[in-house]
N, CA, C and O atoms as a DFTB+ gen file, in Angstrom:
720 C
 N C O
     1  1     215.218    -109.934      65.314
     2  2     215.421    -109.821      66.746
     3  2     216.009    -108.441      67.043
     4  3     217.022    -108.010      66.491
     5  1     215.378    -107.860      67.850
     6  2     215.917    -106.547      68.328
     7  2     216.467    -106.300      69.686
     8  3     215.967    -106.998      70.569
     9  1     217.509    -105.346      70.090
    10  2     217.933    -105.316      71.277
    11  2     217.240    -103.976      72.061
    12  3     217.104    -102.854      71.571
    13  1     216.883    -104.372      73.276
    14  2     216.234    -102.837      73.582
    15  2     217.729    -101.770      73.954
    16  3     218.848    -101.803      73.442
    17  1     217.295    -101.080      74.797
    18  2     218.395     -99.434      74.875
    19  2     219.540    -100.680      75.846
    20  3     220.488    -100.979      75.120
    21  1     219.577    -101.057      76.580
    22  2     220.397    -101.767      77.762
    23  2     221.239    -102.607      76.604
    24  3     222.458    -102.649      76.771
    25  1     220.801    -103.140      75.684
    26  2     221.884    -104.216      74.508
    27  2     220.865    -105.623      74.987
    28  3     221.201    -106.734      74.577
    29  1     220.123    -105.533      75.515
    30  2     219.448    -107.079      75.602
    31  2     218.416    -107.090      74.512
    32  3     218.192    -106.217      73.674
    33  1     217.798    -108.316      74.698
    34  2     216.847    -108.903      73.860
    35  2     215.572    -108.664      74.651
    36  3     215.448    -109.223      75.741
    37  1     214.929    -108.133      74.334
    38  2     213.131    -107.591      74.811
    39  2     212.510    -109.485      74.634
    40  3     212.782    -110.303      73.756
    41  1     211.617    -109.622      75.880
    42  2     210.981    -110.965      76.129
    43  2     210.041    -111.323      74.733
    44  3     210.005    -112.409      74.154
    45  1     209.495    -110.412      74.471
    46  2     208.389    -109.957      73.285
    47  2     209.016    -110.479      71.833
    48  3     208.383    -111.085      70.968
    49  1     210.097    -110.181      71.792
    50  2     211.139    -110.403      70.811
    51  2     211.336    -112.375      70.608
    52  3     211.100    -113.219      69.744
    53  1     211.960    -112.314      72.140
    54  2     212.465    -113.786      72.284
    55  2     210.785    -114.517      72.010
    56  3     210.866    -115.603      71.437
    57  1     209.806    -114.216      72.229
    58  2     208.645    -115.147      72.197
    59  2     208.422    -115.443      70.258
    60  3     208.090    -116.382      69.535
    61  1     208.788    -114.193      70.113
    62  2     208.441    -114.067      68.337
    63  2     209.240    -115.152      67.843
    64  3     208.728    -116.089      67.231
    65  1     210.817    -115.046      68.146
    66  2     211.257    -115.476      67.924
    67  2     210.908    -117.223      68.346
    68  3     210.963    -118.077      67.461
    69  1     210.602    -117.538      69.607
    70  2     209.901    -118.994      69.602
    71  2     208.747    -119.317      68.243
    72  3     208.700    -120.147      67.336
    73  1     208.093    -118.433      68.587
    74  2     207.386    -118.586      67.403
    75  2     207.183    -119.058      65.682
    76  3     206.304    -119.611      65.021
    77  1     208.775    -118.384      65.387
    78  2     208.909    -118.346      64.168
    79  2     209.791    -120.086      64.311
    80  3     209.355    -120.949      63.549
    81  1     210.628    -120.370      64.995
    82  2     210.738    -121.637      65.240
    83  2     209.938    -122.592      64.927
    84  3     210.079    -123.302      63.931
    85  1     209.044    -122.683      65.742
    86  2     207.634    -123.399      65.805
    87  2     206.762    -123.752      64.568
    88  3     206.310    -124.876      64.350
    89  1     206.577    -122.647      63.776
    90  2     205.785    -122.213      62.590
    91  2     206.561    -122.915      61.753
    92  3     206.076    -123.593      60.847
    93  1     208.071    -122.803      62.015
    94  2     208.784    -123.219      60.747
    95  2     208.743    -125.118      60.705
    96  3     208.497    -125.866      59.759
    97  1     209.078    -125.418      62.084
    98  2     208.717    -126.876      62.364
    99  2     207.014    -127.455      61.998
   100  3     206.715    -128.648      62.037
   101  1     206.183    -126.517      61.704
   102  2     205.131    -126.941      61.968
   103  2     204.922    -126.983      60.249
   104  3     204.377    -127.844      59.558
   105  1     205.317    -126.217      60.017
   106  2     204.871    -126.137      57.874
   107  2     205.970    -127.706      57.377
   108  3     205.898    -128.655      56.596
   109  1     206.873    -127.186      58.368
   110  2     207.996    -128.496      57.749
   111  2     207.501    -129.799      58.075
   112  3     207.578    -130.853      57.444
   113  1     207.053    -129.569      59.019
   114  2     206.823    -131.272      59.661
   115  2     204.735    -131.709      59.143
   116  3     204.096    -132.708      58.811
   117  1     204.508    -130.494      59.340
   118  2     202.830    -130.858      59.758
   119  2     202.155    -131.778      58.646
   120  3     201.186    -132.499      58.887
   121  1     202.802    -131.671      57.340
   122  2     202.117    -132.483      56.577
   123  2     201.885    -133.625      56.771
   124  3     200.804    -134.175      56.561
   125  1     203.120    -134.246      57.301
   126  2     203.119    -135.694      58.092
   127  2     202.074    -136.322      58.791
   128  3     201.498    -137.394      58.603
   129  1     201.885    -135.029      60.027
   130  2     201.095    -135.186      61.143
   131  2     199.622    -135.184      60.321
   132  3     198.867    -136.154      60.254
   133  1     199.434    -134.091      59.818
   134  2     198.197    -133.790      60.021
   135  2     197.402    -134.804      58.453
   136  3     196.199    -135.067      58.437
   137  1     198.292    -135.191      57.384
   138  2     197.554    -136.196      56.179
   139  2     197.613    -137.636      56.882
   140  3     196.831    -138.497      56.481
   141  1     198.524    -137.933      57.930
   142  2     198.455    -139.038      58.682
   143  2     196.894    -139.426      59.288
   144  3     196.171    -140.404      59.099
   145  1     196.713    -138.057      60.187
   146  2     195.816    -138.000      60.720
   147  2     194.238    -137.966      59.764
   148  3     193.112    -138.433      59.931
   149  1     194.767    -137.329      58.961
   150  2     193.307    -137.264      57.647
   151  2     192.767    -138.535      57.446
   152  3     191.580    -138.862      57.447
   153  1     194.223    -139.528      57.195
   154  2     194.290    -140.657      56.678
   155  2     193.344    -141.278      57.493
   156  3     192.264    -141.459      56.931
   157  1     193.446    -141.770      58.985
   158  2     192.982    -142.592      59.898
   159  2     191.677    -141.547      60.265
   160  3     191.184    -141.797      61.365
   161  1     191.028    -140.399      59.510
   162  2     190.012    -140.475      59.937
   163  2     189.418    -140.610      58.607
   164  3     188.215    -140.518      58.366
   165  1     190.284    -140.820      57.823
   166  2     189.104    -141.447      56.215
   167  2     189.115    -143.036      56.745
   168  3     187.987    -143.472      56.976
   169  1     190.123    -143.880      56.950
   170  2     189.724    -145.076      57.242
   171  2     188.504    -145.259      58.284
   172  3     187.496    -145.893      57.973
   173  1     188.647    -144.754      59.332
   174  2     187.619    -144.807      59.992
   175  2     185.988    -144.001      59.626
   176  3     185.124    -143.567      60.388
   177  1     186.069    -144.053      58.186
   178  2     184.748    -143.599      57.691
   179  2     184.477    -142.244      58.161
   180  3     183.309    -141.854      58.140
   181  1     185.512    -141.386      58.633
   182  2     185.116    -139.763      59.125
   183  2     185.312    -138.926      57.987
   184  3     186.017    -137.946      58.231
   185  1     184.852    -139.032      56.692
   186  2     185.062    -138.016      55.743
   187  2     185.041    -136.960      55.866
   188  3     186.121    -136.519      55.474
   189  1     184.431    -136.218      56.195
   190  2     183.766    -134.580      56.386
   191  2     185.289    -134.812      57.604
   192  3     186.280    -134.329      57.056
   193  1     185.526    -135.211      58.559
   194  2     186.942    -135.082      59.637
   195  2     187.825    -134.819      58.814
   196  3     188.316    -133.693      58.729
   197  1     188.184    -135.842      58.049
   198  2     189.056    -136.244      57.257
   199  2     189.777    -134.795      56.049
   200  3     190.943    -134.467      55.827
   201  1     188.981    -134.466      55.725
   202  2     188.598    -133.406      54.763
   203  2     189.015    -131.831      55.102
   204  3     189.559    -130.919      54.479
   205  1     188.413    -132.030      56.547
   206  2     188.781    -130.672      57.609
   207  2     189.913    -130.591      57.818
   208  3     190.578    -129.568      57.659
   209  1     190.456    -132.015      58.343
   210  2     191.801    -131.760      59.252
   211  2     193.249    -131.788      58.116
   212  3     194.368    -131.342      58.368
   213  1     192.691    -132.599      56.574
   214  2     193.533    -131.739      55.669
   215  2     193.470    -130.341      54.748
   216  3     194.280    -130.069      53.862
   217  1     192.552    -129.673      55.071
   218  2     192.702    -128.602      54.312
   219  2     193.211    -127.655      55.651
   220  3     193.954    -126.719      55.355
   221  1     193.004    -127.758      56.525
   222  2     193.073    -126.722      57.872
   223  2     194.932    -126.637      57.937
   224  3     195.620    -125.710      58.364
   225  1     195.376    -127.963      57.347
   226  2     197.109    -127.420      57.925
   227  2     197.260    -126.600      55.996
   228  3     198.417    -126.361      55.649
   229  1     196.393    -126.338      55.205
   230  2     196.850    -125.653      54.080
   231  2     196.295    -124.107      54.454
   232  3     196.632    -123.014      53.997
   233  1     195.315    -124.470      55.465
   234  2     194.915    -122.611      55.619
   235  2     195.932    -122.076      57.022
   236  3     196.526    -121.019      57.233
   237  1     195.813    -123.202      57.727
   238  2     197.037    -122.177      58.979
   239  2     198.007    -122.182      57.930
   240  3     197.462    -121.298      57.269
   241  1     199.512    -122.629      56.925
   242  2     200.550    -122.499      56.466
   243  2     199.902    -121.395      55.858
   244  3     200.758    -120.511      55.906
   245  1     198.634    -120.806      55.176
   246  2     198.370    -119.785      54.490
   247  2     198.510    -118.292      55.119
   248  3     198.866    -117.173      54.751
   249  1     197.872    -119.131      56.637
   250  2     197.720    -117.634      57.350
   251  2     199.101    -117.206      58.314
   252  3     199.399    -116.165      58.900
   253  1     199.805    -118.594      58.169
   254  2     201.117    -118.632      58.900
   255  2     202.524    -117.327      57.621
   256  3     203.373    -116.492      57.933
   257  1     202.149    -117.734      56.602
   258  2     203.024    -117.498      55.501
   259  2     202.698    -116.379      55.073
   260  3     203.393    -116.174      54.078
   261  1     201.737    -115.158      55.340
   262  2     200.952    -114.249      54.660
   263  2     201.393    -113.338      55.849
   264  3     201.370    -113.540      57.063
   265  1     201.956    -111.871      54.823
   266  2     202.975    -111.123      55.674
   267  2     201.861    -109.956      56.241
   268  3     201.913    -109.098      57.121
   269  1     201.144    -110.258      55.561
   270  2     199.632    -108.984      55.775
   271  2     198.965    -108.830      57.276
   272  3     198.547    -107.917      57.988
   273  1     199.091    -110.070      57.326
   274  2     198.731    -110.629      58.311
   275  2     198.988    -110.481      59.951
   276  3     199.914    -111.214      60.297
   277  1     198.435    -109.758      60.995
   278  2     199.496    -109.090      62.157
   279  2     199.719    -110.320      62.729
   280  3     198.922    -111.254      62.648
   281  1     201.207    -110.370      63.543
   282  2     201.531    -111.349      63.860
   283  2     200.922    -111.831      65.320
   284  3     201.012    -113.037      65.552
   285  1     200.257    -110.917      66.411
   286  2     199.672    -111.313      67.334
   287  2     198.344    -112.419      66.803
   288  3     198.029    -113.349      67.546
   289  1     197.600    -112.199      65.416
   290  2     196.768    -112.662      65.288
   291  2     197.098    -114.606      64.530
   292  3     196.569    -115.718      64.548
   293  1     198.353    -113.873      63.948
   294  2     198.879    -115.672      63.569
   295  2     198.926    -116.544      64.793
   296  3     198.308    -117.609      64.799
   297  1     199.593    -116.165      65.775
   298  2     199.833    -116.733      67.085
   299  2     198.614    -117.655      67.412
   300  3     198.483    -118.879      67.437
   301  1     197.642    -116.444      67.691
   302  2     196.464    -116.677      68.400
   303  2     195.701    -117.762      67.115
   304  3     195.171    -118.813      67.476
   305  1     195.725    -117.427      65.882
   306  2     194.991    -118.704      64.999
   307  2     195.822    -119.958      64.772
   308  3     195.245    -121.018      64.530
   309  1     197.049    -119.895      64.833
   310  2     197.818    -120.642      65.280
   311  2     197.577    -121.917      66.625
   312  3     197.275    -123.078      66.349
   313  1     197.697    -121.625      67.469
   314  2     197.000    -122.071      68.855
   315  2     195.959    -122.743      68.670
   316  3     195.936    -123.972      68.607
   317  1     194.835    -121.879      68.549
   318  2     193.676    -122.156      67.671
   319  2     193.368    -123.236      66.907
   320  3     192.408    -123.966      67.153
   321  1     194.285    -123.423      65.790
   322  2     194.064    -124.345      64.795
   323  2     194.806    -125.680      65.658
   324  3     194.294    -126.796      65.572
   325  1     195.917    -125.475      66.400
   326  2     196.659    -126.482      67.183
   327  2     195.969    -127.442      68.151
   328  3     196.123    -128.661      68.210
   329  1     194.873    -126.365      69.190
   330  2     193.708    -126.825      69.936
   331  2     192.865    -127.929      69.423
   332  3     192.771    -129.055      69.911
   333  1     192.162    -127.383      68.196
   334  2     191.168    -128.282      67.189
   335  2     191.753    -129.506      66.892
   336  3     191.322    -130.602      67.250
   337  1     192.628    -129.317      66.309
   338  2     193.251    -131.059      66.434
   339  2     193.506    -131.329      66.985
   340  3     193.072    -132.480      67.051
   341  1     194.300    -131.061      68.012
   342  2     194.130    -131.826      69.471
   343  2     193.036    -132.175      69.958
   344  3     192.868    -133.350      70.285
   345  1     192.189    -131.367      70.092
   346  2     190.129    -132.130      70.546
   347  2     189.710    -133.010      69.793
   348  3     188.893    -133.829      70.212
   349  1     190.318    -133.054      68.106
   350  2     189.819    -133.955      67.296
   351  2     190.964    -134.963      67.804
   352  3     190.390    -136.031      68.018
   353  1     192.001    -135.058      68.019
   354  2     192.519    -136.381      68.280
   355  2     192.445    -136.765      69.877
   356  3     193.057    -137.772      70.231
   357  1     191.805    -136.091      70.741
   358  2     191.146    -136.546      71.507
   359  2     189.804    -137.439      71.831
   360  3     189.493    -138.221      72.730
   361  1     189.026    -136.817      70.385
   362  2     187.725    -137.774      70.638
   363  2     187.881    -139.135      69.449
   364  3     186.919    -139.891      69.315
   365  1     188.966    -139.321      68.752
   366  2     189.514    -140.182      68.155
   367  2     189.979    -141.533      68.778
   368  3     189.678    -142.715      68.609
   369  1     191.355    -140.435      70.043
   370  2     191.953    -141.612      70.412
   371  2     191.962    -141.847      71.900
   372  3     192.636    -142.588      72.616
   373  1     190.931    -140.920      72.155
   374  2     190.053    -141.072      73.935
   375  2     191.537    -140.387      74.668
   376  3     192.724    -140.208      74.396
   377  1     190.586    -140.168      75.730
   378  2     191.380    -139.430      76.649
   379  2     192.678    -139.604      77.648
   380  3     193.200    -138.788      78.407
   381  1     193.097    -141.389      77.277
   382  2     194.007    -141.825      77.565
   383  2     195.041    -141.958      76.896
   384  3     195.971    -142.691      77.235
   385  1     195.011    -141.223      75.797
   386  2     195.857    -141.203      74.784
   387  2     196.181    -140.031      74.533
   388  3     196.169    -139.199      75.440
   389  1     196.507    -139.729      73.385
   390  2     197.659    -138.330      73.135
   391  2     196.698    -137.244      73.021
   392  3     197.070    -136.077      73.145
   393  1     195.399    -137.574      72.777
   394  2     194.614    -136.126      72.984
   395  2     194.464    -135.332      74.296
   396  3     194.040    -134.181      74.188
   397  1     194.745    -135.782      75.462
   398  2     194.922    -135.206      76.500
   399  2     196.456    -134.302      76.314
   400  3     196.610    -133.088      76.438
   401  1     197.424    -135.283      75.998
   402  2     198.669    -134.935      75.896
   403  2     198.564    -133.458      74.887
   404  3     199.241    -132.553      75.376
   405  1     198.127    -133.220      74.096
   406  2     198.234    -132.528      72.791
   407  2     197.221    -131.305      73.247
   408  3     197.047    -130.362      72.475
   409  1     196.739    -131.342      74.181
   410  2     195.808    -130.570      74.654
   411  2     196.709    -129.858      75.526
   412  3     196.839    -128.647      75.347
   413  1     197.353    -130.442      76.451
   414  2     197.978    -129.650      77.563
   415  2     199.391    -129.343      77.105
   416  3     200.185    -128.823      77.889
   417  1     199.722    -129.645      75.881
   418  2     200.935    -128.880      75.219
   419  2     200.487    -127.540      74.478
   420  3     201.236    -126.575      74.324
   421  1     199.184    -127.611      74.048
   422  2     198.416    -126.614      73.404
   423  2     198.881    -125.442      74.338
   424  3     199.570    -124.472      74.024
   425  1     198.271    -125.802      75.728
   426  2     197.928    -125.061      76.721
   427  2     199.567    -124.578      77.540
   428  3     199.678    -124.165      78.695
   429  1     200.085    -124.674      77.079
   430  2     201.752    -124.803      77.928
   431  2     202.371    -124.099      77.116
   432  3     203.043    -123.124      77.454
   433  1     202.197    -124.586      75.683
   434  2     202.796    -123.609      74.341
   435  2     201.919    -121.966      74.705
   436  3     202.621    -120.978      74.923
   437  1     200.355    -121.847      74.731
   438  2     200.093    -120.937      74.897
   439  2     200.174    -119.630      75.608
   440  3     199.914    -118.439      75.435
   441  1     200.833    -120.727      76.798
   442  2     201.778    -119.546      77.877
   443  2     202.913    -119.071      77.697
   444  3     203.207    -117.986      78.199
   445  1     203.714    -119.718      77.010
   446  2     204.777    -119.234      76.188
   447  2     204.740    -118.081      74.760
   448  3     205.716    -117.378      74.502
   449  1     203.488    -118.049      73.954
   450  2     203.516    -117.556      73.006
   451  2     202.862    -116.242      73.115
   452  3     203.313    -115.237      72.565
   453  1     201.422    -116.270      74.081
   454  2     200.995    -115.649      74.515
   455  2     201.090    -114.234      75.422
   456  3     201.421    -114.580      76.556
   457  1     200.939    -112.871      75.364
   458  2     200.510    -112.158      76.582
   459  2     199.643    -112.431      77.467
   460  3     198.689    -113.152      77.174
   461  1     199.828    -111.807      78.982
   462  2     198.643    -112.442      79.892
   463  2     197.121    -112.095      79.476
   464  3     196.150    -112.847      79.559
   465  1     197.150    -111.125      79.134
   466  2     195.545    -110.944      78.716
   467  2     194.922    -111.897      77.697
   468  3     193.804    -112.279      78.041
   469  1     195.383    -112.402      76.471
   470  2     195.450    -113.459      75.518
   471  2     195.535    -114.967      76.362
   472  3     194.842    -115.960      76.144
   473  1     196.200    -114.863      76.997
   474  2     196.221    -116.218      77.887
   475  2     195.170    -116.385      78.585
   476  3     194.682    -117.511      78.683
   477  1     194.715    -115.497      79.095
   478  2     193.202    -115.673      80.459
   479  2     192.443    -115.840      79.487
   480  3     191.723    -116.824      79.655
   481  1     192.243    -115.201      78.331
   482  2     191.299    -115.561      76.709
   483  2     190.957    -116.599      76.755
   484  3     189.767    -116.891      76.879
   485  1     192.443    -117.944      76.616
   486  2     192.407    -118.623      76.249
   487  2     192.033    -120.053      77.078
   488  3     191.707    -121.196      76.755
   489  1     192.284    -119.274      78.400
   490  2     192.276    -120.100      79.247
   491  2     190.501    -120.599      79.021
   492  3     190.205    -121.661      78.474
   493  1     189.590    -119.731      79.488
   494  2     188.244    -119.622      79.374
   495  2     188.077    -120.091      78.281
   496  3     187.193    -120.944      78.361
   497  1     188.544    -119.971      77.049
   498  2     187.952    -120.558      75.656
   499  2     188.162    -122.415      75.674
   500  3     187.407    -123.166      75.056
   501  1     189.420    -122.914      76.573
   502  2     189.698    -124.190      76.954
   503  2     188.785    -124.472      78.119
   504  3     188.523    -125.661      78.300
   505  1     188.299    -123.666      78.870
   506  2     187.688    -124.270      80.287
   507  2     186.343    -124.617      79.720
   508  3     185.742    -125.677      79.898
   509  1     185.999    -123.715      79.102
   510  2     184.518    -123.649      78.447
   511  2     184.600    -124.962      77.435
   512  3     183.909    -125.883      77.871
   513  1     185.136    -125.208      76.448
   514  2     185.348    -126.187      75.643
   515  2     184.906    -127.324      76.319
   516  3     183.781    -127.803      76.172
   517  1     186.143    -127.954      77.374
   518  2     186.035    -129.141      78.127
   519  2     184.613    -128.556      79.011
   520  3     183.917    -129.537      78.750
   521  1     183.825    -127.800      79.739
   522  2     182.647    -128.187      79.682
   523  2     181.650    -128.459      79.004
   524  3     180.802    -129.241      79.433
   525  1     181.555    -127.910      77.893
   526  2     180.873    -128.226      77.162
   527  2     181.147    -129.547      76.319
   528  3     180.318    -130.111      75.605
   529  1     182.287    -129.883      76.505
   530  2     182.135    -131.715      76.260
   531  2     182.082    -132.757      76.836
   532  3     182.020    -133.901      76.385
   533  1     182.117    -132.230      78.307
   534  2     181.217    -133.324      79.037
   535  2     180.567    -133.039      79.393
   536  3     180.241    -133.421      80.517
   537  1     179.888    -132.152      78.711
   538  2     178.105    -131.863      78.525
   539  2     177.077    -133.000      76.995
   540  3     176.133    -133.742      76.723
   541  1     178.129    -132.368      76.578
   542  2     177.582    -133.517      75.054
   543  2     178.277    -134.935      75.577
   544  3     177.460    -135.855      75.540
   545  1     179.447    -135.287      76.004
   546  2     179.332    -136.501      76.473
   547  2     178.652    -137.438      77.224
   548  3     178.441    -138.639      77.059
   549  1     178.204    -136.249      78.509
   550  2     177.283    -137.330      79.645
   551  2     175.618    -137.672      78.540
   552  3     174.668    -138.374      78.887
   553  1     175.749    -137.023      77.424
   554  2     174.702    -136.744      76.845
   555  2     173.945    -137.569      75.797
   556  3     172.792    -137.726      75.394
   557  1     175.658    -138.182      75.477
   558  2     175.402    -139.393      74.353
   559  2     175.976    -139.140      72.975
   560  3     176.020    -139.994      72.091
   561  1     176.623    -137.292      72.813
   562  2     175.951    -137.194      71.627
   563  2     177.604    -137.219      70.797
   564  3     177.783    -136.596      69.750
   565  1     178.679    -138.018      71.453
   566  2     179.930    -138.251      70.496
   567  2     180.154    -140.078      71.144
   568  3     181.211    -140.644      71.425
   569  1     178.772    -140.598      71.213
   570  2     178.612    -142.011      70.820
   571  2     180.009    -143.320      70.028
   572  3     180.684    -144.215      70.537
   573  1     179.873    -142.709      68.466
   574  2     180.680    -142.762      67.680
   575  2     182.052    -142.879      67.545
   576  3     182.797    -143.329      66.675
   577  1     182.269    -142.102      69.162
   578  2     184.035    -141.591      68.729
   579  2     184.393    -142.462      70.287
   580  3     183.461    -142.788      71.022
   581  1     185.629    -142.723      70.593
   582  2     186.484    -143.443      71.265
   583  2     186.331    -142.789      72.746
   584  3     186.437    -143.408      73.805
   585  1     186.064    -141.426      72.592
   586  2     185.951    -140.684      73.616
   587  2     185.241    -141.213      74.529
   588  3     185.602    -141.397      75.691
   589  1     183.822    -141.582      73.887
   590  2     182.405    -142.605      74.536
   591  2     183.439    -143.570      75.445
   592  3     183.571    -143.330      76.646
   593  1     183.955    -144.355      74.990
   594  2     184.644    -145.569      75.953
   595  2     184.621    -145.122      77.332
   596  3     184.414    -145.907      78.257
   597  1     184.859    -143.697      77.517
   598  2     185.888    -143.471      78.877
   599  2     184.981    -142.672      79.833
   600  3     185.270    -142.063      80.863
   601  1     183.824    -142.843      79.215
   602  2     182.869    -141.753      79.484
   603  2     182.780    -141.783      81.478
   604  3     182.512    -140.750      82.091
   605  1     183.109    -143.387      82.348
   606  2     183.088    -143.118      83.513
   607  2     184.136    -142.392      84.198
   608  3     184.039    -141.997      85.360
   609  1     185.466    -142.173      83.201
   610  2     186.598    -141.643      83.826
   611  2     187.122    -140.395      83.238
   612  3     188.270    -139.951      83.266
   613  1     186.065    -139.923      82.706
   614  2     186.357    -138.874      81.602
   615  2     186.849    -137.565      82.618
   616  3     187.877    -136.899      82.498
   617  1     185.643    -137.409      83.775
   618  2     186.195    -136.339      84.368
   619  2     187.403    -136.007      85.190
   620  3     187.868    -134.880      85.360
   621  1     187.960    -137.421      85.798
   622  2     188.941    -137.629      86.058
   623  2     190.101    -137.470      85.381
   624  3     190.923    -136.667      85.824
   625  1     190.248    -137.866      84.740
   626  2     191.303    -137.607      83.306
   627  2     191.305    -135.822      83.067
   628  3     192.300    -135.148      83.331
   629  1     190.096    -135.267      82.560
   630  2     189.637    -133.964      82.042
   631  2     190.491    -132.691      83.091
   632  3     191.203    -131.767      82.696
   633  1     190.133    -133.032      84.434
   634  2     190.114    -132.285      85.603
   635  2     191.795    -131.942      85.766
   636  3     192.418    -130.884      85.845
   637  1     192.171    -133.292      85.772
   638  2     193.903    -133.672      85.904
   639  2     194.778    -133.164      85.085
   640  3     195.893    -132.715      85.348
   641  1     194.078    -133.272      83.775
   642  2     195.094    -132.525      82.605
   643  2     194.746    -131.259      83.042
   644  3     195.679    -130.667      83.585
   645  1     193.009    -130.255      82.936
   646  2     193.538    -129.177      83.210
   647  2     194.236    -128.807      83.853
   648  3     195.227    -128.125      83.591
   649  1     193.767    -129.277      85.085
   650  2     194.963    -128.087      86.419
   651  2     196.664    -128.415      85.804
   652  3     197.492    -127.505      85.802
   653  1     196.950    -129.587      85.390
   654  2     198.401    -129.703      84.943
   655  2     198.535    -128.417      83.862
   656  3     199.438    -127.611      84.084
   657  1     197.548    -128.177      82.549
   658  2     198.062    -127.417      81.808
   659  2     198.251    -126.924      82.273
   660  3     199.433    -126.762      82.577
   661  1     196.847    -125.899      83.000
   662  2     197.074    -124.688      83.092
   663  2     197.775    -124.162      84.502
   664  3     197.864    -123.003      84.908
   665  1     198.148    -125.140      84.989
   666  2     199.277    -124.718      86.308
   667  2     200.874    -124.595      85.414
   668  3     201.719    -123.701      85.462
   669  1     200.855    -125.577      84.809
   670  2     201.928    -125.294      84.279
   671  2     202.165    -124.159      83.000
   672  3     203.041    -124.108      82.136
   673  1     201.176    -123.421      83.236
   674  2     200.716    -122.454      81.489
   675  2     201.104    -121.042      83.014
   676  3     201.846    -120.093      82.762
   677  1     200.652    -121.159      84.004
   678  2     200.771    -120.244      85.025
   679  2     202.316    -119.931      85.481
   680  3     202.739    -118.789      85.659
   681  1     202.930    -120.880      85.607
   682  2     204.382    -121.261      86.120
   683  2     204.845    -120.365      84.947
   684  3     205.130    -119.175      85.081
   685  1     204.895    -121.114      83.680
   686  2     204.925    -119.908      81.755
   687  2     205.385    -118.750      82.636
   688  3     206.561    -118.461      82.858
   689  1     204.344    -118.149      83.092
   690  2     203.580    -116.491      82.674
   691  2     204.439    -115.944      84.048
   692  3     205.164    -114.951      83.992
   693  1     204.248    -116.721      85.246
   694  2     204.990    -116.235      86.162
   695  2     206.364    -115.743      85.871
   696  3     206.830    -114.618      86.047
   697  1     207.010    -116.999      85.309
   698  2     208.992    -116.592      84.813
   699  2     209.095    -115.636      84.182
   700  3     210.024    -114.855      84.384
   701  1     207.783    -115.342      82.847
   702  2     207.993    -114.055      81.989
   703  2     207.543    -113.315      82.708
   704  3     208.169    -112.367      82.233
   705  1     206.846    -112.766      83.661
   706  2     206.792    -111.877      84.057
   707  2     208.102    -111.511      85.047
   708  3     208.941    -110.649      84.789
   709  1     208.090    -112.008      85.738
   710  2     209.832    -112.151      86.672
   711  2     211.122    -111.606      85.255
   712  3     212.049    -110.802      85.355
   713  1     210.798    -112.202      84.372
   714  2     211.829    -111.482      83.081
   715  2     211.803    -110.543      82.632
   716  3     212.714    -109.860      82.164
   717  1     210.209    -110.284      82.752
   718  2     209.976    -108.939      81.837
   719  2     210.533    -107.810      83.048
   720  3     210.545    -106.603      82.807
């Protein structure tokens, strides 16, 4: 943590510093989460899921733990890797359940971790996502997954979480900017 010329703490600093928090909770804790999650998608016959969503918390701790590595880009694969399981435990445990939730923490964390230019990134990389899955949803083609159930209220649900994230990912960016 560094102080700029005035003796304070630079915003840039304090975010890193969230960061390294986060990362550290996430290597400490994630095994839990994420072999839990492996688990219930091997029971549910999702091997190839299953398979993904445990090797993926051994490559983020890889890319989290690797000093080579610039730290704007951990962030951003970070997020990244955070998103994906959240969409995967969205079409798991449908949209009334914690995949909405885990989605719009994605999106709330990202305003926090994020610069604004990285954030509008990300925003579009989430807007685009959720269209394009209730594109393959109205479509038929995640049948299989729990998601299908909700398929008449999907957009309802979809619409609601965004504007919540990302109003509240906006609110984020507003305070840091007012700080910065």
């Amino acid at each position: 943590m560094k102080n700029n010329g005035a003796g304070y703490q630079d915003l840039n600093d304090l975010k890193n510093h969230l960061f390294y928090i986060i990362t550290f909770y996430f290597i400490l804790l994630g095994p839990v989460l994420f072999f839990y999650g492996a688990y219930l998608f091997y029971q549910e016959g999702e091997y190839v899921t299953a398979t993904l969503e445990f090797c993926l918390y051994f490559v983020a701790v890889f890319v989290l733990l690797n000093w080579k590595i610039n730290l704007r880009f951990k962030k951003l694969f970070f997020l990244l890797i955070c998103y994906f399981v959240s969409v995967l435990v969205l079409f798991v445990a449908g949209p009334m359940g914690a995949g909405m939730v885990c989605v719009t923490v994605v999106l709330v964390l990202s305003g926090s971790l994020l610069d604004r230019r990285w954030v509008l990134k990300f925003i579009t990389f989430n807007l685009f996502t959720f269209v394009l899955i209730t594109i393959l949803l109205d479509r038929g083609f995640f049948n299989e997954f729990a998601i299908a159930d909700y398929g008449s209220i999907w957009l309802i649900v979809a619409v609601s979480s965004q504007v919540l994230g990302i109003g509240l990912l906006f609110i984020i960016q507003t305070i840091d900017d007012e700080l910065d």
